[in-house]
Structure formats: structure tokens, C-alpha cells
C-alpha positions in Angstrom: 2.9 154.5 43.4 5.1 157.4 44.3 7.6 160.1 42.8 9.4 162.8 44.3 12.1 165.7 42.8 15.7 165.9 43.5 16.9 166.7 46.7 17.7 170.4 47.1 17.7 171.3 51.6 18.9 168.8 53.7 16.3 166.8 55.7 16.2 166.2 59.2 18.7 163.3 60.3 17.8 160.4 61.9 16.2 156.6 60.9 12.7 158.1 60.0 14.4 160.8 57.3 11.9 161.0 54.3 13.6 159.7 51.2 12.4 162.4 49.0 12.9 166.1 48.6 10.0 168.1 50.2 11.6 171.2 48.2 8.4 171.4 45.7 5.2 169.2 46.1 5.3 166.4 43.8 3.0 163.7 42.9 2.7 161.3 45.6 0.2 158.9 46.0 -0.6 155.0 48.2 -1.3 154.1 51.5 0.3 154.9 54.8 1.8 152.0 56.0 3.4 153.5 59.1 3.7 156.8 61.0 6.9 156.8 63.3 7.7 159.7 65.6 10.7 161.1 66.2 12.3 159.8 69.7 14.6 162.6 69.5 11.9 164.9 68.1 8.3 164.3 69.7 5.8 165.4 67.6 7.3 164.8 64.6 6.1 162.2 62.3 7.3 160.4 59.4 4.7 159.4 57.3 5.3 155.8 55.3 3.5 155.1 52.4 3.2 151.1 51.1 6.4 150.9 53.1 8.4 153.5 52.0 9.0 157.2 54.3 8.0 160.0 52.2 7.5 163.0 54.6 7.6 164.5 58.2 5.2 166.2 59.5 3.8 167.3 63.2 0.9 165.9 65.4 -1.6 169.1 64.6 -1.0 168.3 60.5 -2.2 164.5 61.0 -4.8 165.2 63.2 -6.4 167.8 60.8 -5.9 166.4 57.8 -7.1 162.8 59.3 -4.5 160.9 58.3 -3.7 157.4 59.8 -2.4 153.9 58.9 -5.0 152.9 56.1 -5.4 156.0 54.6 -5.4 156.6 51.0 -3.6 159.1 49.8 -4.4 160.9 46.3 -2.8 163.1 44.4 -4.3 166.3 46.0 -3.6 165.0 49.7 0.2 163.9 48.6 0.6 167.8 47.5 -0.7 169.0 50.6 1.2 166.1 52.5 4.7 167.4 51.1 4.0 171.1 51.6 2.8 170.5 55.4 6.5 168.6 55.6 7.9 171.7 53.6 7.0 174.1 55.8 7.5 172.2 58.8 11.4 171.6 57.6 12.1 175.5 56.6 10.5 175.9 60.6 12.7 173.4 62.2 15.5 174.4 60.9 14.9 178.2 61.2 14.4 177.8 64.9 17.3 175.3 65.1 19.4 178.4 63.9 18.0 180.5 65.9 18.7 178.2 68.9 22.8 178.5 67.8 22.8 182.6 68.0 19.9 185.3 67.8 19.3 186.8 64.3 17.2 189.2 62.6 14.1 188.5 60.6 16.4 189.1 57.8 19.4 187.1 58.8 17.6 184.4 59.3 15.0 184.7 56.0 18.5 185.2 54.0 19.9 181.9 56.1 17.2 179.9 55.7 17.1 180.9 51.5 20.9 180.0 51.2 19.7 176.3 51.9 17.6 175.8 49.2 13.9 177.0 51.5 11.2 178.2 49.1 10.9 182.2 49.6 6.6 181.3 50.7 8.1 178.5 53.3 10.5 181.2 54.1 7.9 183.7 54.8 6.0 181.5 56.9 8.3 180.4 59.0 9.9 183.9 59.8 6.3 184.8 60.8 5.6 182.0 63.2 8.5 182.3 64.7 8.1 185.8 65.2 4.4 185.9 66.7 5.8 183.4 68.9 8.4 186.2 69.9 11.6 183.8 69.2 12.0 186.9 66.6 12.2 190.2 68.1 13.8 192.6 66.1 14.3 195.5 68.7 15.2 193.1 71.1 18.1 191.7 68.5 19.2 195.5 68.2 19.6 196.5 71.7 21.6 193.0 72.8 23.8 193.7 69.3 24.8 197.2 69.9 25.2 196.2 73.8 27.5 193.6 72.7 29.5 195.9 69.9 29.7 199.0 71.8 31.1 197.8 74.8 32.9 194.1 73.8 34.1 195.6 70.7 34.3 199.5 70.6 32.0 200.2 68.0 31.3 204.2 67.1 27.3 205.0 66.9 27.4 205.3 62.9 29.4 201.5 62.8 26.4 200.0 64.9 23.8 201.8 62.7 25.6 200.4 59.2 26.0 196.9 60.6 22.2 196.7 62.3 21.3 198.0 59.0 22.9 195.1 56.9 21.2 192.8 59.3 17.9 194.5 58.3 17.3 196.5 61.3 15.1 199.6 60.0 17.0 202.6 61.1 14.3 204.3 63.5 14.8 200.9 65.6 18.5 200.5 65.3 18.3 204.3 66.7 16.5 203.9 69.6 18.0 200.5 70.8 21.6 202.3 70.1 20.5 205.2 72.1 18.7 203.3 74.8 22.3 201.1 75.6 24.7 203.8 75.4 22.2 205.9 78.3 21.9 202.5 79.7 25.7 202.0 80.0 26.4 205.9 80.9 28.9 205.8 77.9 29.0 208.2 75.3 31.1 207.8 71.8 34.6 210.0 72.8 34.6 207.7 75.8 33.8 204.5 73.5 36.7 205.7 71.2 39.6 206.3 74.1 38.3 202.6 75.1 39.1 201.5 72.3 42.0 203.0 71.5 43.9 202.2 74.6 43.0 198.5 74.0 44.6 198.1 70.4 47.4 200.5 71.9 48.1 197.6 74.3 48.2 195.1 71.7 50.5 197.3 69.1 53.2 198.5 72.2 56.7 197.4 71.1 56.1 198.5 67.4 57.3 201.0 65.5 55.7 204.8 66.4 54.7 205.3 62.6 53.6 201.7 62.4 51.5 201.9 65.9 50.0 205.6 64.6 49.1 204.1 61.6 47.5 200.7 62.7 45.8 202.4 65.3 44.2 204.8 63.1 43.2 202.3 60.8 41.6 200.3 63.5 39.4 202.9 64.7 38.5 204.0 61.0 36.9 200.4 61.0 34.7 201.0 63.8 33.4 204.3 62.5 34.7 207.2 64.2 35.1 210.2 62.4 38.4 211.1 61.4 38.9 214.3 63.5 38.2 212.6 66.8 40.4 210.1 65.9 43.3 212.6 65.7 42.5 213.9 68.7 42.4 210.9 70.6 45.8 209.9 69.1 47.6 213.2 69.8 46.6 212.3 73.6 47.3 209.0 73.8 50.6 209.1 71.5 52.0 212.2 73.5 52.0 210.3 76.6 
């Protein structure tokens, strides 16, 4: 016989899903009946017990563990069965995310916790990925603040607060920040006229008080300090 907890993260889709929740071990015991590999995931196994898929798992887990049709499982191998598929799950679907867009360790630890993902699965799976350098928080900064400074007009002091909420420690937001803007030959007065004559484009046909006062706005949000934003407007604006 077998038992399982309520579902809490989403499984993997696809005719071998597991039935159960591999959230928290649980007591599982029988015999494995069947295990099915993923066509669309080789590698990944769905391991049957007296007829009934109870977990997923990789190659290198049933090869160490000895597991095969016949096997009997106890309680004991059941727990370590369904925290094998645990961890495999939080991994899968942390480097499924990271597949969509790059994040930070934190993003994605935050991302993955969101779902339901045990803080120790968490953990792990942040670390594998990362010693397998699908994680590189420097490299995360510099292609952010690229992106930011120059797509988006970002001051220096916006690119250190948003790096920071993405859990960029600040020595390394600095350096990657500094490294693109010497990179790009730009420095923030010239970042700030960018971006100031690209929002005046937008607002042109408004209002003079209601263009000032947007286009202030719009550069408060990206950081600069107040004072070069005045004197960015008195240039543009007198023109």
C-alpha cells in the first residue's frame, strides 16, 4: 500500500505525471511495477508502484539507489524515493525558469518558493544550478544594467536599487554598473539627455506645463537627482 499528502507545486505534465504530491515525503511503500521515461524528458523516470505512478525521478537516482521492476520498497526507501522526486521537481522547474529569462540567485529562490518548493529543495536547487554556472550573479548584473542603462535610461543609483531588490550585493551591482557604462563610453548626464529627448518625443503636442511636469516625473523614476534634471530641462525646454 501507498499514501501521499495534498498536492501543493504543480508536477511535471505529461502521461507519466506522479499522482501524488512530492511536496513532503510521505509513507509510501509496494513494488515497482513499471519505470517509464519521459519521451519528451530523457532521463526522467516515473516510478510505478503495484501499478500506480508515484514519483519522477532521474537515471543517476535509480541507478544509485538500485531500484528496478521487482523492487520492494519500504517505508525508508519510499521517503528517500519522494525526496529524490522533490528535489528533482524544484530543479526542473528552476532551470525551466531560467530557460524563459536570466534571474538572480534570489529571483529565482523567491520564484521557485512562490510555488509551493520547500526552502532545503530550494537551496539545493539554486546551488546546482549555480556550480553548473546557469546562475551567475555578476554575469546577471552587467547584462541588467546593459539592458537598463541604454534600452531604458536608467540613472546609476536606479540600477544599483533595482539590482539590489533582485539580490545583487552592492560591491557587485557596482562594478558590473561601472564596467557597462566604461564599456559603452556613456556617462549618467549623457544617459539623462537620452532619456529626456526620448519621452520629449513622445509628450510633443502637450501642454508646456503638462510636458515639464511629465517629463520631470519620468526621469525622477529613473533616479536622477533633481538638480540635473532641472538643468537638463531648462536646455531642452528653451529650445
Amino acid at each position: 500500500m501507498f499514501s501521499w499528502t495534498k498536492p501543493r507545486a504543480a508536477t511535471v505534465g505529461g502521461p507519466d505525471d506522479v499522482d501524488a504530491d512530492l511536496a513532503h515525503p510521505s509513507a509510501i511503500t509496494g513494488t515497482v511495477t513499471a519505470l517509464r521515461e519521459n519521451p519528451r524528458k530523457p532521463g526522467r523516470y516515473a516510478v510505478h508502484l503495484d501499478g500506480k505512478s508515484v514519483a519522477i525521478v532521474n537515471a543517476a537516482f535509480l541507478h544509485n539507489s538500485g531500484i528496478r521492476v521487482g523492487t520492494v520498497i519500504d517505508e525508508g526507501a519510499g521517503d528517500r524515493l519522494l525526496l529524490a522526486a522533490r528535489k528533482l521537481e524544484a530543479f526542473d522547474r528552476a532551470a525551466a525558469a531560467l530557460g524563459r529569462r536570466a534571474r538572480s540567485a534570489h529571483e529565482l529562490e523567491r520564484w521557485l518558493l512562490q510555488r509551493g518548493f520547500d526552502r532545503a529543495d530550494v537551496t539545493d536547487a539554486v546551488q546546482r544550478l549555480t556550480e553548473l554556472g546557469a546562475i551567475d550573479d555578476s554575469q546577471f548584473a552587467r547584462a541588467f544594467a546593459r539592458s537598463r542603462a541604454l534600452g531604458k535610461g536608467m540613472s546609476r543609483r536606479r540600477l544599483q536599487q533595482e539590482l539590489a531588490r533582485r539580490g545583487v550585493d552592492r560591491p557587485m551591482a557596482d562594478a558590473a554598473i561601472a564596467e557597462v557604462l566604461e564599456e559603452e563610453s556613456v556617462d549618467e548626464r549623457a544617459l539623462l539627455e537620452q532619456a529626456a529627448r526620448k519621452k520629449l518625443a513622445v509628450l510633443q503636442g502637450q501642454e508646456p506645463d503638462v510636458v515639464k511636469r511629465r517629463l520631470y516625473g519620468y526621469l525622477v523614476r529613473r533616479g536622477y537627482a533633481a538638480e540635473d534634471i532641472g538643468a537638463v530641462l531648462r536646455s531642452l525646454l528653451a529650445k
